[in-house]
KEZA-487464 format. One record per residue: residue number from 1; residue in three letters; z, y, x of N, C-alpha, C in turn. Coordinates in pm, whole numbers, plus 32768, in hexadecimal, padded with zeros to 4 digits. Example, Ala and Ser with C-alpha at 12.3 -4.5 7.8 and 13.67 -1.06 7.14 Angstrom:
% residues 2
     i    aa   n.up   n.north   n.east   ca.up   ca.north   ca.east   c.up   c.north   c.east
     1   ala   830C      7DC7     8527    830C       7E3E      84CE   830C      7EB6     8528
     2   ser   82C4      7F1F     8505    82CA       7F96      8557   8313      8003     850A
END
This chain:
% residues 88
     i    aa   n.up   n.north   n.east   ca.up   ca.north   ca.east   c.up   c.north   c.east
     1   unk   1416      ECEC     8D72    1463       ED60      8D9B   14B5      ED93     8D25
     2   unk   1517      EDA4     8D4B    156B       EE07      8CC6   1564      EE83     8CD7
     3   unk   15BA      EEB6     8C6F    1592       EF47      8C49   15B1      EF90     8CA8
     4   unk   1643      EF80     8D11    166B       EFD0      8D53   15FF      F002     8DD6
     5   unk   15D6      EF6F     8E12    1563       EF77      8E91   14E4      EFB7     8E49
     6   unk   14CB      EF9D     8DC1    143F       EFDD      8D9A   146A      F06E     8DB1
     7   unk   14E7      F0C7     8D8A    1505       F14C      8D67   152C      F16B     8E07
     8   unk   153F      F10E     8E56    1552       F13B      8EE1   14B1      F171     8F20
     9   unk   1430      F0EB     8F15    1401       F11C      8F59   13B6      F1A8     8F06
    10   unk   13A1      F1A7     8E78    136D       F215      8E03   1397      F2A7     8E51
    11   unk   1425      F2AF     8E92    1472       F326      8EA6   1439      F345     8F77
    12   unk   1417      F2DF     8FA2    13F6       F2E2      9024   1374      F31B     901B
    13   unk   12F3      F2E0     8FCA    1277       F307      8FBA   1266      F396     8F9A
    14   unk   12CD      F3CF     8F19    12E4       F47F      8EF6   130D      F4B6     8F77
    15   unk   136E      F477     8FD5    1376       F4EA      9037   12FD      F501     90A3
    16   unk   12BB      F454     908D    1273       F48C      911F   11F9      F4DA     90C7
    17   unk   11D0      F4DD     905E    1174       F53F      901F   1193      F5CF     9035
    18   unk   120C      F5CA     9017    1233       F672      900F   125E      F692     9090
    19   unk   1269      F660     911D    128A       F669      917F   11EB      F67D     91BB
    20   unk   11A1      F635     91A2    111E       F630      91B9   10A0      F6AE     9191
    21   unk   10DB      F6E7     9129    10CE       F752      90EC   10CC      F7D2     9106
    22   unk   114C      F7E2     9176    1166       F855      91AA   1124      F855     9226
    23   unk   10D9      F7EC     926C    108E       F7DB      92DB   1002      F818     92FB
    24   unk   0FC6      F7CB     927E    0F4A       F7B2      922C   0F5B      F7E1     91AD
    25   unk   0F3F      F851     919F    0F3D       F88A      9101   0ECC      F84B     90A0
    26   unk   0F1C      F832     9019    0EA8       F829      8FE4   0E6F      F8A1     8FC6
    27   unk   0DD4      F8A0     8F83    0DAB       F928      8F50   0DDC      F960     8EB6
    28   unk   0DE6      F9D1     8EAC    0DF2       FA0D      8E3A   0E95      FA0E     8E15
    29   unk   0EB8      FA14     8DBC    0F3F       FA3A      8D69   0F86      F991     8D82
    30   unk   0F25      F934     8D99    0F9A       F8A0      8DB5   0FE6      F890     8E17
    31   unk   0FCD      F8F4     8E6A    0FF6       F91E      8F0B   1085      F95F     8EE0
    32   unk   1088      F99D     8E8E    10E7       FA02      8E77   1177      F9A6     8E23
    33   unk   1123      F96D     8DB5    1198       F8FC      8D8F   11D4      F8A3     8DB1
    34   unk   118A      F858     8E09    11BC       F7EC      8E80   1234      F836     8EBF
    35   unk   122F      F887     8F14    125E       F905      8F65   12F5      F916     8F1A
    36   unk   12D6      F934     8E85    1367       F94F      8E2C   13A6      F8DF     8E03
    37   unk   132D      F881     8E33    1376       F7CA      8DF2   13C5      F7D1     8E5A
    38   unk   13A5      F7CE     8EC3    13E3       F7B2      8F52   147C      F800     8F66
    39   unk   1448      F878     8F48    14DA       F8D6      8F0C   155F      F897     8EC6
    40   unk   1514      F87E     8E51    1572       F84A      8E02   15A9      F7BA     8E14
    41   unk   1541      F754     8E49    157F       F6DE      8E85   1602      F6E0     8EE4
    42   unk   1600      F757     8F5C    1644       F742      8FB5   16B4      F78D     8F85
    43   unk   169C      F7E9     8F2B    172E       F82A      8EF6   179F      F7B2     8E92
    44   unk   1737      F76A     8E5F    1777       F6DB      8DE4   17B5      F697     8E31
    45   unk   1772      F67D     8EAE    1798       F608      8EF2   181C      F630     8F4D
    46   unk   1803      F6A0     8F74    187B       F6D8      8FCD   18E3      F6CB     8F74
    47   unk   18FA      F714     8F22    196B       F71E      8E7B   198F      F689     8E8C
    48   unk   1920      F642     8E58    195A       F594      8E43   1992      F53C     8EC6
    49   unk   198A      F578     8F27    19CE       F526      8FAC   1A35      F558     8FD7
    50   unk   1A62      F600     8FB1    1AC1       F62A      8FA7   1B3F      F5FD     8F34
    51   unk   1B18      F5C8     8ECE    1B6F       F58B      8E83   1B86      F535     8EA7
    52   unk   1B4F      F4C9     8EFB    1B3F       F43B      8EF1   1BB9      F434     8F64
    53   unk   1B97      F48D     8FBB    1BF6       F48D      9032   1C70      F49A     8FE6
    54   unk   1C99      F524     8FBD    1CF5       F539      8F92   1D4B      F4B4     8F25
    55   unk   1CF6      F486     8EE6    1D27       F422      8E84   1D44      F39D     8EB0
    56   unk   1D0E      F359     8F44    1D13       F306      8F7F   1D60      F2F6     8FFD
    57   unk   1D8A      F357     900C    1E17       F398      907E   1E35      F2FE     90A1
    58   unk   1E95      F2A9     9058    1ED5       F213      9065   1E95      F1C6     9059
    59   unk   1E16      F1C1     9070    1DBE       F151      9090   1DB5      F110     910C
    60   unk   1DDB      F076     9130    1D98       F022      91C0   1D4B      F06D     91CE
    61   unk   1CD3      F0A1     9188    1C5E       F080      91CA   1C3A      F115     9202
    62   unk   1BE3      F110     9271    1BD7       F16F      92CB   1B7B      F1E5     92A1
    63   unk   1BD4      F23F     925D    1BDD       F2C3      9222   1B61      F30D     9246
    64   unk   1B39      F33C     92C1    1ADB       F38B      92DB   1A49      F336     92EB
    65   unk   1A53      F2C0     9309    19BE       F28A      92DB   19BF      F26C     9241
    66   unk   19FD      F27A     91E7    19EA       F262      9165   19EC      F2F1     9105
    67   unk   1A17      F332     9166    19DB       F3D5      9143   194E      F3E2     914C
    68   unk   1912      F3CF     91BA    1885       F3D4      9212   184B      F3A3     9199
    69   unk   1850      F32A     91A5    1810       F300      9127   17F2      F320     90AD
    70   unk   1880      F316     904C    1889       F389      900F   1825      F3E7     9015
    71   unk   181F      F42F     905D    17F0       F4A1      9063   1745      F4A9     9046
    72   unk   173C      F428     909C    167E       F3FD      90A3   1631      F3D5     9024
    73   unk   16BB      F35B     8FF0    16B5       F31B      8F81   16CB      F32F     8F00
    74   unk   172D      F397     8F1F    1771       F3C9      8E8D   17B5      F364     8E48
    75   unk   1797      F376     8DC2    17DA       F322      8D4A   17CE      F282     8D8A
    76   unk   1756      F247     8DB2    175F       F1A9      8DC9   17A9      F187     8E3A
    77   unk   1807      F1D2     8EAC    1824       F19D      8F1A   18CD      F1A0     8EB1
    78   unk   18E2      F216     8E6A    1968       F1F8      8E3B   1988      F1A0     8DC6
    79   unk   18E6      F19A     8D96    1940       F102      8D3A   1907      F072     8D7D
    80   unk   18F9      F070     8DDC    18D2       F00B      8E2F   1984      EFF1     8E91
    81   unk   19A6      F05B     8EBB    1A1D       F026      8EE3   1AA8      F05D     8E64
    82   unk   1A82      F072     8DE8    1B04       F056      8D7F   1AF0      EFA1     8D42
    83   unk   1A3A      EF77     8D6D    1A5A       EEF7      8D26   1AA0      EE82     8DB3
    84   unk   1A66      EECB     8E3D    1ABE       EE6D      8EAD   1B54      EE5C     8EA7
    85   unk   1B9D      EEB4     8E57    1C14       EEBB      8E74   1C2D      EEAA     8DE8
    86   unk   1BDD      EE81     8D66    1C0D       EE3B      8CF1   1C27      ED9C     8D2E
    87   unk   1BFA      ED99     8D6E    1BC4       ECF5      8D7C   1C14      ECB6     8DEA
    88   unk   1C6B      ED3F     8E42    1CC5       ED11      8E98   1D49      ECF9     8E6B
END
């Protein structure tokens, strides 16, 4: 596996923790940080798919599923498609 699929699924496992989190609390004060991880994940990630869109306007490739992604994935879905389109 390379780095990008390792940091894909690394970033899938954090959400379903912190998604999982708000379900099923953990006990004590880890409940509470998860909670602000989760915060701050979806605020990073929103920011970073909002650029991506914006910066990828003239791209083939189909804009709003590579936002989505983006968004899930963060940093590895956008250098996963800057190295598809080095290579194109």
């Amino acid at each position: 596996m390379n780095f990008i699929t390792l940091g894909k699924i690394a970033t899938l496992g954090l959400w379903v923790v912190l998604v999982v989190n708000l379900f099923a609390p953990l006990g004590g004060e880890y409940s509470v940080y998860l909670t602000w991880g989760l915060l701050g994940l979806v605020l990073t990630h929103q920011f970073e798919s909002l650029l991506f869109v914006t910066n990828d306007k003239n791209s083939e490739r189909p804009l709003i599923a590579d936002g989505m992604q983006v968004f899930v994935f963060g940093f590895f879905h956008g250098l996963a498609v800057k190295n598809q389109q080095a290579e194109a």
